[in-house]
C-alpha positions in Angstrom: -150.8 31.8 -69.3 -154.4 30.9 -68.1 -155.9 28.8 -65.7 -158.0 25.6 -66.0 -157.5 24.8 -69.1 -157.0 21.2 -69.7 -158.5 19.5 -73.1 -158.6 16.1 -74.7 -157.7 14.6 -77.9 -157.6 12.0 -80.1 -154.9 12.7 -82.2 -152.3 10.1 -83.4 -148.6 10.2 -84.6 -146.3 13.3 -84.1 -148.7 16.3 -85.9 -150.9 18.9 -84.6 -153.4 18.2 -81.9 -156.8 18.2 -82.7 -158.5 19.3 -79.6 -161.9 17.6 -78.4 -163.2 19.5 -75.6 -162.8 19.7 -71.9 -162.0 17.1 -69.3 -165.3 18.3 -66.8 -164.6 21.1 -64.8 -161.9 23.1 -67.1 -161.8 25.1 -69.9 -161.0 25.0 -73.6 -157.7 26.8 -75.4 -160.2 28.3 -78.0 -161.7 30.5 -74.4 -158.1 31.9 -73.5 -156.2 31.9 -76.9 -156.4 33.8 -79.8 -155.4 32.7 -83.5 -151.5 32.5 -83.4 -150.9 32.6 -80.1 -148.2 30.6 -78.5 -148.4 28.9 -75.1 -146.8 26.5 -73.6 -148.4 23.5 -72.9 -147.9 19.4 -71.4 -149.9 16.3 -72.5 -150.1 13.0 -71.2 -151.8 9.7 -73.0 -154.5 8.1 -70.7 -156.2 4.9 -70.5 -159.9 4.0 -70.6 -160.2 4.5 -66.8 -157.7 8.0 -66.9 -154.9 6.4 -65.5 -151.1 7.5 -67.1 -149.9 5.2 -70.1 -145.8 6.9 -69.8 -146.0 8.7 -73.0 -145.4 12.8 -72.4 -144.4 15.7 -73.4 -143.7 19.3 -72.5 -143.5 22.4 -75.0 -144.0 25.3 -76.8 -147.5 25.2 -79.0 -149.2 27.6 -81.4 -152.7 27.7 -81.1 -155.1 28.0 -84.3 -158.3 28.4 -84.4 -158.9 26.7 -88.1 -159.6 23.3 -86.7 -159.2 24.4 -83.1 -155.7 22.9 -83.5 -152.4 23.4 -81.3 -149.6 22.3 -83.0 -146.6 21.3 -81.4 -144.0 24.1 -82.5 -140.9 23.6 -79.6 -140.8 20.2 -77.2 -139.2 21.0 -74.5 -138.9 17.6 -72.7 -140.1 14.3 -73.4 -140.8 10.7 -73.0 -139.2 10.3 -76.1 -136.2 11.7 -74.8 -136.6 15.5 -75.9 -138.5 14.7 -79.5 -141.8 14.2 -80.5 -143.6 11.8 -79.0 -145.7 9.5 -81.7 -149.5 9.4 -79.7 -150.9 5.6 -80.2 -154.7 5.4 -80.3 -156.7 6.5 -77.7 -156.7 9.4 -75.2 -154.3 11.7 -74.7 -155.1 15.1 -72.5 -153.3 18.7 -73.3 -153.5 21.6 -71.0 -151.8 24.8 -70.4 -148.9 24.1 -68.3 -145.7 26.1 -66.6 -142.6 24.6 -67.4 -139.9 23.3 -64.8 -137.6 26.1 -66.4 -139.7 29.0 -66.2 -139.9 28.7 -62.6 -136.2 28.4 -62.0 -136.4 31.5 -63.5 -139.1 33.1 -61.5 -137.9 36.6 -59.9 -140.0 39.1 -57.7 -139.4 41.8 -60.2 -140.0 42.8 -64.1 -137.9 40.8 -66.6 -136.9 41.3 -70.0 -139.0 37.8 -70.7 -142.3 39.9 -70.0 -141.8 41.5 -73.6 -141.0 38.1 -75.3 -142.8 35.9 -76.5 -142.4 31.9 -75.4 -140.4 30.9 -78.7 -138.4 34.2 -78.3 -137.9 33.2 -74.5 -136.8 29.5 -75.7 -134.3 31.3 -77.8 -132.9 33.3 -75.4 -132.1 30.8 -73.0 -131.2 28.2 -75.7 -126.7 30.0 -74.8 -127.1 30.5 -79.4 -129.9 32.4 -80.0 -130.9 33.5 -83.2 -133.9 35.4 -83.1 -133.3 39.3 -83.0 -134.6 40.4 -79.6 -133.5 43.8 -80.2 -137.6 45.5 -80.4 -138.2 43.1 -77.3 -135.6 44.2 -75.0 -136.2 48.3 -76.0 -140.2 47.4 -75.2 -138.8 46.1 -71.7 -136.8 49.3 -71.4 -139.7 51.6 -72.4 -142.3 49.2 -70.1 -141.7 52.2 -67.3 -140.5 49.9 -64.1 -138.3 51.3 -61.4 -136.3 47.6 -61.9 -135.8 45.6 -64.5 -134.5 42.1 -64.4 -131.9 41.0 -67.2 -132.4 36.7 -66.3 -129.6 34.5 -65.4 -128.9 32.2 -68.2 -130.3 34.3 -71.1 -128.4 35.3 -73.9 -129.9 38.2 -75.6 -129.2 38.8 -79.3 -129.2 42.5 -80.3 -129.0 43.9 -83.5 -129.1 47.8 -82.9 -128.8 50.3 -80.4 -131.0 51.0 -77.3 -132.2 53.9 -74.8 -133.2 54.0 -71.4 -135.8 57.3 -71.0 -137.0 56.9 -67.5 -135.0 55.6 -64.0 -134.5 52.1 -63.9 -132.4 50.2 -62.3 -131.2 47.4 -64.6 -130.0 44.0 -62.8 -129.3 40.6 -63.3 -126.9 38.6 -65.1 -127.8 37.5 -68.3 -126.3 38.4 -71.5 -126.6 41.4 -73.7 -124.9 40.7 -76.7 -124.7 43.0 -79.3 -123.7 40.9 -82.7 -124.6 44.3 -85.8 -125.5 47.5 -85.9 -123.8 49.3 -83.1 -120.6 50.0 -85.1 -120.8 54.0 -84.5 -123.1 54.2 -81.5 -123.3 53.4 -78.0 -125.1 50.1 -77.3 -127.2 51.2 -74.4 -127.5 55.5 -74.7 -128.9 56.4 -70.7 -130.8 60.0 -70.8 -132.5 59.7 -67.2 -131.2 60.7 -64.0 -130.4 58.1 -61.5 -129.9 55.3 -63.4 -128.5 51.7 -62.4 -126.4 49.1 -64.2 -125.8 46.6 -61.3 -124.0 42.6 -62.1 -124.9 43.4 -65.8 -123.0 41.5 -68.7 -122.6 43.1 -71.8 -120.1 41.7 -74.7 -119.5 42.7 -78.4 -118.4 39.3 -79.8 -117.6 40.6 -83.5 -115.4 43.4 -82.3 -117.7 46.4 -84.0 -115.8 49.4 -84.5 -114.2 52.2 -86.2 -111.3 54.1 -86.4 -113.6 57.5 -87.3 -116.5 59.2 -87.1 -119.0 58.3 -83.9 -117.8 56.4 -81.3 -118.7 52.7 -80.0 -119.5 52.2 -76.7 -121.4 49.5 -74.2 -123.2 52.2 -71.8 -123.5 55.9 -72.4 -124.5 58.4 -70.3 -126.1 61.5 -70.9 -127.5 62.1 -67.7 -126.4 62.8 -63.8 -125.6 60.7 -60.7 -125.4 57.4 -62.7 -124.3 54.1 -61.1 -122.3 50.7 -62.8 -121.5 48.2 -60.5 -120.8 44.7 -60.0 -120.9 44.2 -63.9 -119.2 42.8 -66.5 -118.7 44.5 -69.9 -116.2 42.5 -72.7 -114.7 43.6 -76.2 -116.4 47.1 -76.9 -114.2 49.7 -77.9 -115.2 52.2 -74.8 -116.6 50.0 -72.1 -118.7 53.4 -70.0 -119.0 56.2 -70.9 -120.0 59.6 -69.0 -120.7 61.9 -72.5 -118.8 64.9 -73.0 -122.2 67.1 -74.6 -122.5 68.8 -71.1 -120.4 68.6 -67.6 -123.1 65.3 -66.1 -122.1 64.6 -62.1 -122.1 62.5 -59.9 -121.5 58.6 -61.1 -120.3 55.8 -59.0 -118.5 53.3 -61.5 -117.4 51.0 -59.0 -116.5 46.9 -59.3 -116.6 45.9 -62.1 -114.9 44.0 -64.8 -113.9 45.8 -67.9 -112.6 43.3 -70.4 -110.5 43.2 -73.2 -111.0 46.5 -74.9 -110.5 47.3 -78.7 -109.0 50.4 -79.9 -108.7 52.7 -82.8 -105.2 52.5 -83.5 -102.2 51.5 -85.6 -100.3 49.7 -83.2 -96.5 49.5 -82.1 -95.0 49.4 -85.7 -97.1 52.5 -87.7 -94.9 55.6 -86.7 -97.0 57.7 -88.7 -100.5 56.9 -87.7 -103.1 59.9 -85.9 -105.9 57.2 -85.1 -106.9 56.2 -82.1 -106.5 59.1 -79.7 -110.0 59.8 -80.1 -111.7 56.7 -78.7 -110.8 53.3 -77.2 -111.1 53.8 -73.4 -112.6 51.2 -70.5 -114.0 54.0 -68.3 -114.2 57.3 -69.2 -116.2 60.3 -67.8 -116.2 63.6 -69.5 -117.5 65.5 -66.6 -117.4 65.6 -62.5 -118.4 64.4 -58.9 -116.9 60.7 -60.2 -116.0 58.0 -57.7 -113.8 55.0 -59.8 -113.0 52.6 -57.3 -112.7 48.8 -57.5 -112.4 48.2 -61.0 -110.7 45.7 -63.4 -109.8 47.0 -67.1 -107.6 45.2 -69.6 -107.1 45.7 -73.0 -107.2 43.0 -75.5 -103.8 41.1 -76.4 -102.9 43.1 -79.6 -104.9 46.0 -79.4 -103.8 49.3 -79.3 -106.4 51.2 -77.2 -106.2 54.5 -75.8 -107.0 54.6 -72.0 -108.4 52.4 -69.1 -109.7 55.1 -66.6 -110.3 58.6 -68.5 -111.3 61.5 -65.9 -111.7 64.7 -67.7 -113.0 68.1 -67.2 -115.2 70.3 -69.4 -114.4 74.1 -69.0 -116.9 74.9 -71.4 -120.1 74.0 -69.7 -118.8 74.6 -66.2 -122.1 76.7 -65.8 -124.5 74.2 -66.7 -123.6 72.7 -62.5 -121.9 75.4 -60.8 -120.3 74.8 -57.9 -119.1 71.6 -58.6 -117.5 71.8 -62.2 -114.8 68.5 -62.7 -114.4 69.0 -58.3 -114.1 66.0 -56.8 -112.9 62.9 -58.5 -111.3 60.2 -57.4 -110.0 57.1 -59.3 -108.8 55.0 -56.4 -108.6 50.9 -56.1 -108.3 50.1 -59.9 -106.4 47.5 -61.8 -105.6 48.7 -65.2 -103.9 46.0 -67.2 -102.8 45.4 -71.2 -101.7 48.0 -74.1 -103.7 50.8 -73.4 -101.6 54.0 -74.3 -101.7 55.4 -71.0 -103.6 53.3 -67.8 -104.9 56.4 -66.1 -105.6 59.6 -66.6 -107.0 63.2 -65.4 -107.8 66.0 -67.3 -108.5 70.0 -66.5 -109.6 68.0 -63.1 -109.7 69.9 -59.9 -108.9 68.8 -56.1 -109.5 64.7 -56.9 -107.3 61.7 -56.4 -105.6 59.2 -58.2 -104.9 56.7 -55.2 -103.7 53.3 -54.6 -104.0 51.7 -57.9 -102.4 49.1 -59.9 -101.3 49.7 -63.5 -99.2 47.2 -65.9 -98.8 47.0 -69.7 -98.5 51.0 -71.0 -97.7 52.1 -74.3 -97.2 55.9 -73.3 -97.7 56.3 -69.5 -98.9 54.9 -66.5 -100.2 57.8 -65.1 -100.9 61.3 -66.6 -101.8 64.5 -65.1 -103.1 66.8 -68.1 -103.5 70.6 -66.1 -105.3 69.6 -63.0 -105.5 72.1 -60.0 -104.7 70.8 -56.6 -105.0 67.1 -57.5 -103.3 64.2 -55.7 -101.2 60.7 -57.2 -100.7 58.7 -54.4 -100.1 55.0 -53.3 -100.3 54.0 -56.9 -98.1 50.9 -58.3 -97.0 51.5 -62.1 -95.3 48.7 -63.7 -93.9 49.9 -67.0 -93.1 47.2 -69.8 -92.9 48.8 -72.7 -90.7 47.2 -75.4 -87.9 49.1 -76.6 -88.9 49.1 -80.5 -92.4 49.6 -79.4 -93.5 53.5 -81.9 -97.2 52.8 -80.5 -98.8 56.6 -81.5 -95.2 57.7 -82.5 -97.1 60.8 -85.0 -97.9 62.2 -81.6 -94.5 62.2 -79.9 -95.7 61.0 -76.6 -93.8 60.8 -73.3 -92.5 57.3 -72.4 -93.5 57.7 -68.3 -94.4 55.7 -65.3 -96.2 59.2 -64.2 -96.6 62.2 -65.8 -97.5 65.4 -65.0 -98.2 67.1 -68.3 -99.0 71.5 -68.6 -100.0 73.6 -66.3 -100.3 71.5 -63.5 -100.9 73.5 -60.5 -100.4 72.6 -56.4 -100.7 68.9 -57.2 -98.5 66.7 -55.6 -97.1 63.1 -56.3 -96.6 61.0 -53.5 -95.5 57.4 -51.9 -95.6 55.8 -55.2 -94.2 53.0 -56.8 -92.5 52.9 -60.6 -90.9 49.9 -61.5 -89.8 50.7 -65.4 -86.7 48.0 -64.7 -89.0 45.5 -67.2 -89.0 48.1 -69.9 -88.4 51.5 -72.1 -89.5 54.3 -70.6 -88.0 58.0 -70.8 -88.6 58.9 -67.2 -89.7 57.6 -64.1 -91.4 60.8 -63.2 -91.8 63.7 -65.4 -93.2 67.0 -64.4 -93.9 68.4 -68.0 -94.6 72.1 -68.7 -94.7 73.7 -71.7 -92.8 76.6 -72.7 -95.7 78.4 -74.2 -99.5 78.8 -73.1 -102.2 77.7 -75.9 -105.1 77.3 -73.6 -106.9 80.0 -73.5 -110.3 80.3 -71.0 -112.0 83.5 -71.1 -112.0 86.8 -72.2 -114.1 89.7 -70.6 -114.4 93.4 -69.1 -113.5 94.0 -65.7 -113.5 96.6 -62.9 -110.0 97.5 -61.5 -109.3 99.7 -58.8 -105.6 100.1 -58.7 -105.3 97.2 -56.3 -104.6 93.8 -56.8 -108.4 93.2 -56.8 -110.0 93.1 -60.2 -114.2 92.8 -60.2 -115.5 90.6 -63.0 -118.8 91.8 -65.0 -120.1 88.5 -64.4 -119.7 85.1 -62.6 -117.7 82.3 -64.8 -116.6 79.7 -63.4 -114.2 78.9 -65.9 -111.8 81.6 -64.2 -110.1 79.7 -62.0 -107.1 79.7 -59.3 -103.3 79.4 -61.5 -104.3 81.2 -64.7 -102.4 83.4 -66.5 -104.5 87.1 -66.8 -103.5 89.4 -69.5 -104.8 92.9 -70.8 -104.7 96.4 -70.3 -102.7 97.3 -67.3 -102.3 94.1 -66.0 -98.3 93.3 -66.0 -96.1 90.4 -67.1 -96.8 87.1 -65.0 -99.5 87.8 -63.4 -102.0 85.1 -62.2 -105.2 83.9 -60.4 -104.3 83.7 -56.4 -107.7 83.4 -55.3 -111.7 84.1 -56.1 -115.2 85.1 -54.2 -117.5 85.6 -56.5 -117.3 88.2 -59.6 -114.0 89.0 -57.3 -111.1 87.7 -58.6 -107.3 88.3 -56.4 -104.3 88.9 -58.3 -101.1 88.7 -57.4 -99.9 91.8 -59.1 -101.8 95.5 -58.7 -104.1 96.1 -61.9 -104.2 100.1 -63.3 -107.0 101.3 -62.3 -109.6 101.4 -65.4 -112.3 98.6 -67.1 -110.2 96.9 -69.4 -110.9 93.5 -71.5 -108.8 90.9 -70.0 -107.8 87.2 -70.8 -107.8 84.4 -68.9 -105.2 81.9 -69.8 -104.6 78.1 -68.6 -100.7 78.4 -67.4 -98.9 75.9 -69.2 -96.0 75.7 -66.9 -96.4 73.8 -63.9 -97.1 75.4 -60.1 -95.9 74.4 -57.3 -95.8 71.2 -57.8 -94.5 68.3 -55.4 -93.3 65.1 -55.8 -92.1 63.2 -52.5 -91.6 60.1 -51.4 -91.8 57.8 -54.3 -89.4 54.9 -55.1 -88.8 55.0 -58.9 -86.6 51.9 -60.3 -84.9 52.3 -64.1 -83.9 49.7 -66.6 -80.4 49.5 -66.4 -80.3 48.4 -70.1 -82.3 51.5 -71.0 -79.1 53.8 -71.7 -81.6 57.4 -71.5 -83.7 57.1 -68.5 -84.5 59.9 -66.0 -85.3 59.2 -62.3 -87.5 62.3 -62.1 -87.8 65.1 -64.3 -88.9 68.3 -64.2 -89.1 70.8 -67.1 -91.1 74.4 -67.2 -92.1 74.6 -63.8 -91.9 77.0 -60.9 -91.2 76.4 -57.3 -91.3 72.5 -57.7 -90.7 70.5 -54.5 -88.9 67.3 -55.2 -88.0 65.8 -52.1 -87.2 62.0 -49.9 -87.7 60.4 -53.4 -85.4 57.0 -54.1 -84.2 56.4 -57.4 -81.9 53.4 -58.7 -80.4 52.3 -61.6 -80.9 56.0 -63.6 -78.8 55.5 -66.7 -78.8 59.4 -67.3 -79.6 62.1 -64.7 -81.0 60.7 -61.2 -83.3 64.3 -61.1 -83.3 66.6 -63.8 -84.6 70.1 -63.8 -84.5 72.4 -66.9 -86.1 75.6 -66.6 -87.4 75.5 -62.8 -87.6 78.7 -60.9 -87.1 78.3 -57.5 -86.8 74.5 -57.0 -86.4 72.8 -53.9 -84.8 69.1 -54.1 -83.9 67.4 -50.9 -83.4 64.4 -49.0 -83.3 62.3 -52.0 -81.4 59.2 -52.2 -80.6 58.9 -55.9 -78.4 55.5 -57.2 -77.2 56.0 -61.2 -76.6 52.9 -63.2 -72.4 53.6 -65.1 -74.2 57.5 -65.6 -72.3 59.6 -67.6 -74.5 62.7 -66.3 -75.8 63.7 -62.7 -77.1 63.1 -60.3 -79.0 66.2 -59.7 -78.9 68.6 -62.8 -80.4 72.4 -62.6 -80.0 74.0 -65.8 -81.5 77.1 -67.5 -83.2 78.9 -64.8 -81.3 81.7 -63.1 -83.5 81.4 -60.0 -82.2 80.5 -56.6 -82.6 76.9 -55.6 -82.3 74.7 -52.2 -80.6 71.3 -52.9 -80.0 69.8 -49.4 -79.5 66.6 -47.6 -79.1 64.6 -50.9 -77.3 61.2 -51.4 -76.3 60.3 -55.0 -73.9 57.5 -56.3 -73.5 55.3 -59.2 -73.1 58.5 -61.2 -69.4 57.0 -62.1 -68.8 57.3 -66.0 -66.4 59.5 -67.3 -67.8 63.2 -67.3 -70.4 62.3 -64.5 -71.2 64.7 -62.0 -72.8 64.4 -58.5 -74.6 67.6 -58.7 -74.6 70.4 -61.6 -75.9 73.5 -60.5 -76.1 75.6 -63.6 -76.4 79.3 -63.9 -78.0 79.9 -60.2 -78.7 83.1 -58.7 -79.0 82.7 -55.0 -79.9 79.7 -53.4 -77.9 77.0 -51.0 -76.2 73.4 -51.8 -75.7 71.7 -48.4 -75.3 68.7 -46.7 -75.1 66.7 -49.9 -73.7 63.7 -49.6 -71.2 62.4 -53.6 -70.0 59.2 -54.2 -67.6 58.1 -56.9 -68.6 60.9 -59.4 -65.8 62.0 -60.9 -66.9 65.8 -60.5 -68.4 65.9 -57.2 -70.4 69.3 -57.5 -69.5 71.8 -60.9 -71.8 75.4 -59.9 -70.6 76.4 -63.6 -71.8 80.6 -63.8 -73.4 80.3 -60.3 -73.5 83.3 -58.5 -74.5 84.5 -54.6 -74.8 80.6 -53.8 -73.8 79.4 -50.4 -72.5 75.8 -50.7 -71.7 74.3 -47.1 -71.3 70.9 -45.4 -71.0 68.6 -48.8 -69.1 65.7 -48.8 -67.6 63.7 -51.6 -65.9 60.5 -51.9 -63.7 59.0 -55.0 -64.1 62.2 -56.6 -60.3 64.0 -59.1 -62.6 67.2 -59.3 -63.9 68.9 -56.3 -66.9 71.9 -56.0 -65.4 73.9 -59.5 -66.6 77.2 -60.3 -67.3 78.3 -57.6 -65.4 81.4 -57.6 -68.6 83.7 -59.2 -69.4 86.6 -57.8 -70.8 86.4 -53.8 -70.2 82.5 -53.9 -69.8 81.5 -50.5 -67.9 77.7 -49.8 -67.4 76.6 -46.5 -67.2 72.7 -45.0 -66.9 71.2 -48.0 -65.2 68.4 -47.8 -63.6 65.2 -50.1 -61.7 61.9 -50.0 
């Protein structure tokens, strides 16, 4: 661009323009360009007097200085309808000119245009570029602006990976399209604090990816307190990214549209497949301080991608931002749709929130809760649809779930959700999932003990942490974490006094755990579905949860110390089992207040209380079981106030030693 510059020529037909020298008062192109150089430019044929003739044209030119010529590379618009126009004898003047488009396209900030040339700006906005824009869109990136504008109506074709080094905030919706060379690599790699990605639109239109070695991904962080919103981001095989190379906080991914994403593996019909558990994800952040909110990710129809919204700690760099380690997440507002093998998930997250989302189409779960410490599932809506022959990720065994709570979950609780698995195959509504045996361990060091239950550690890590397991030298069985100040660490069992080496072990069976108020509805076809289940876990609290149409047990418990299940109004579908099953725990249990029916096959029971130790079974309310309550090698129970209806076997074994039955009544 210059000003004043306005020549004439004589030039006929449809070639290069021989230019003749200034109308008065203007400049020539041989003052402002150099050889090469590409302008664009607008030429009119004149009379004798000056006067227009009708014959025009606007477009790109390339000026050279052999012959002081500008051809006519790119005609924009015409006379001649678009083409070249064929200049009769006479006059005909030239001058620099700014095209009708360009100032549609006009902005009050940096665009990616600045680093283009005119030609690679006519290509861009051509919707089928062909040029590579890849050096001109990093040069944009490097250019050092606070904002950078990506223009409506531009379709950027990029053949390699790019970085952003400084803070920018990147805007505007034109298209990045990434067509080669970002098969193992994120597209955009973000190494600067406080970046932006705001109404950007990113696609991957040849589906680059692999099954192994580095990931794919659209936008990459390796940074802190990173933003995406507003944006669009279609067919990449992990749409963002927060990178797990160090614990990075504080990122607001909120809005945006997350599009058909590809994954890694086999599919529903390869039952011995191990790809794809690696990659394949819409959102995931490998780190803390994340706020997910307002988002829509689907998978593409066919794929077989991991997960939509992936939350998950790092333990091992908790130091690099202490305080804060994976604190505070939340993933609330979401709608995670398609065959992703689970919708949502958090991982070794502490006190965040899975709240009020939507999630449809998963191959394993809806919801998973991988050993997260005083974490919240609430007001979520799962609609499970998996096909019965479906053996997506079979190699792995997975749990078929609307939620799952899997390890050493500790003091999270699971409330006022919705699981609809009536449309498909799933194992369990709700399954609290420990694990019989721990195989995560944290830390080991030297401490201070002083014969209390107080143990002082030699130094501050941050990876010991409320709910583990502590072993060593004089520390006894089943002792864990209660509480921590500092480089003092509260047990709850008294340490020998001494300095041993201790461990600190991630609990694999779950803690006090709750799961109340949440309406879970089974497939009626699906002969082995579980209301809720609960398996390795101590003082779990299930309670005022509604189940219908269970096909096996209504709630299961295998292996929970000290349960409490109450107020539950559980409806089985023909069951052959129970409607409330304790087995292989000899701790006491409280099961009051609970309604069951539909339990009605032959060998059903309302409620098996196995093995107990203590504990009370009141108020409980059987219908048509035909064992109403067995309390098979119970002992020191007190079973009051139940009531059964339809039952031929009524409260049996319940002669162990200090039983006490009293109210009990049948019809």
């Amino acid at each position: 661009m210059a000003d004043r510059v306005w020549e004439t020529t004589t030039t006929t037909g449809t070639g290069a323009l021989s230019l003749a020298g200034t109308v008065p008062g203007y400049v020539t192109f041989s003052s402002v360009c150099s050889n090469g150089d590409t302008c664009y430019y607008a030429l009119q044929s004149v009379d004798g007097v000056g006067n227009p003739t009708g014959a025009w044209e606007v477009g790109v030119g390339t000026y050279n200085t052999s012959g002081n010529t500008l051809s006519r590379t790119t005609v924009l618009a015409s006379s001649n309808g678009g083409a070249l126009v064929s200049l009769a004898t006479g006059t005909t003047q030239v001058w620099l000119d700014f095209p009708a488009f360009l100032g549609n396209k006009v902005v009050d900030t940096p665009t990616i245009f600045d680093s283009m040339t005119p030609a690679m700006r006519l290509d861009a906005l051509s919707g089928a570029p062909a040029l590579d824009h890849t050096a001109a869109v990093q040069a944009a990136f490097n250019s050092g602006v606070s904002t950078l504008t990506v223009p409506s109506g531009a379709v950027f074709r990029l053949t390699g990976p790019l970085t952003i080094s400084n803070k920018m905030r990147l805007t505007g919706n034109g298209e990045l399209r990434f067509v080669s060379g970002v098969v193992g690599s994120a597209c955009i790699t973000v190494s600067a604090d406080y970046c932006e990605f705001d109404n950007i639109y990113m696609t991957n239109p040849n589906l680059l990816q692999q099954q192994t070695g580095n990931r794919m991904s659209a936008i990459t962080f390796l940074a802190n307190y990173g933003k995406v919103v507003n944006s669009t981001i279609r067919w990449f095989q992990h749409g963002v990214v927060v990178e797990s190379s160090g614990e990075f906080h504080d990122f607001v991914i909120s809005n945006n549209k997350i599009l058909d994403c590809i994954g890694a593996g086999d599919g529903p019909s390869n039952t011995t497949s191990t790809n794809g558990e690696d990659r394949g994800d819409g959102i995931t952040v490998w780190g803390c301080c994340a706020t997910i909110t307002g988002n829509l990710v689907t998978a593409m129809a066919g794929q077989d991608c991991r997960v939509g919204i992936h939350q998950e700690g790092l333990p091992n760099y908790h130091g690099n931002n202490y305080p804060y380690q994976e604190n505070l997440a939340t993933i609330s507002g979401n709608v995670v749709r398609g065959s992703f093998r689970r919708s949502i998930v958090f991982e070794s997250v502490y006190n965040g929130a899975i709240t009020g989302n939507v999630c449809q189409g998963a191959t394993w779960g809806g919801i998973e809760s991988i050993r997260n410490i005083c974490c919240t599932i609430s007001g979520n809506t799962i609609l499970y649809t998996r096909a019965a022959n479906d053996q997506t990720g079979a190699a792995f065994a997975p749990i078929h779930a609307g939620i799952n709570l899997y390890g050493g979950n500790i003091d999270c609780v699971v409330t006022g959700n919705a699981v609809d698995t009536s449309r498909g195959f799933a194992d369990v509504g709700i399954d609290l999932q420990g694990l019989n045996t721990n195989n995560q361990t944290q830390v080991t060091q030297t401490v201070t003990a002083n014969g209390t239950s107080t143990i002082v550690l030699s130094a501050i890590d941050p990876r010991v942490v409320v709910g583990e397991l502590v072993t060593g030298t004089g520390v006894p069985a089943n002792t864990f974490v209660l509480s921590i100040n500092g480089a003092n660490v509260i047990l709850n069992n008294v340490v020998t006094t001494g300095t041993p080496s201790v461990t600190f072990t991630l609990y694999d069976r779950g803690q006090n755990n709750v799961v109340t108020n949440n309406n879970v509805l089974c497939n009626g076809a699906n002969a082995n579905t579980i209301g809720i289940a609960a398996s390795y876990q101590d003082s779990a609290v299930i309670n005022a949860n509604a189940v219908r149409q269970a096909t096996t047990y209504g709630i299961s418990c295998y292996d929970v110390s000290y349960p409490v299940i109450n107020g539950n109004n559980l409806v089985g579908f023909k069951s052959p089992n129970a409607g409330v099953q304790l087995n292989s725990n000899a701790t006491s249990a409280v099961v009051v207040g609970n309604l069951i029916t539909g339990f009605t096959a032959a060998g059903a029971v309302g409620i098996q209380c196995y093995g107990r130790v203590g504990g009370v079974v009141s108020s409980n309310y059987v219908n048509g079981s035909p064992t109403d309550i067995d309390f098979y090698n119970s002992t020191n129970l007190v079973a009051t106030g139940n009531n059964s209806v339809g039952a031929t076997s009524h409260y049996v074994n319940g002669g162990g030693t200090g039983m006490t039955l009293a109210n009990n009544t049948y019809s």
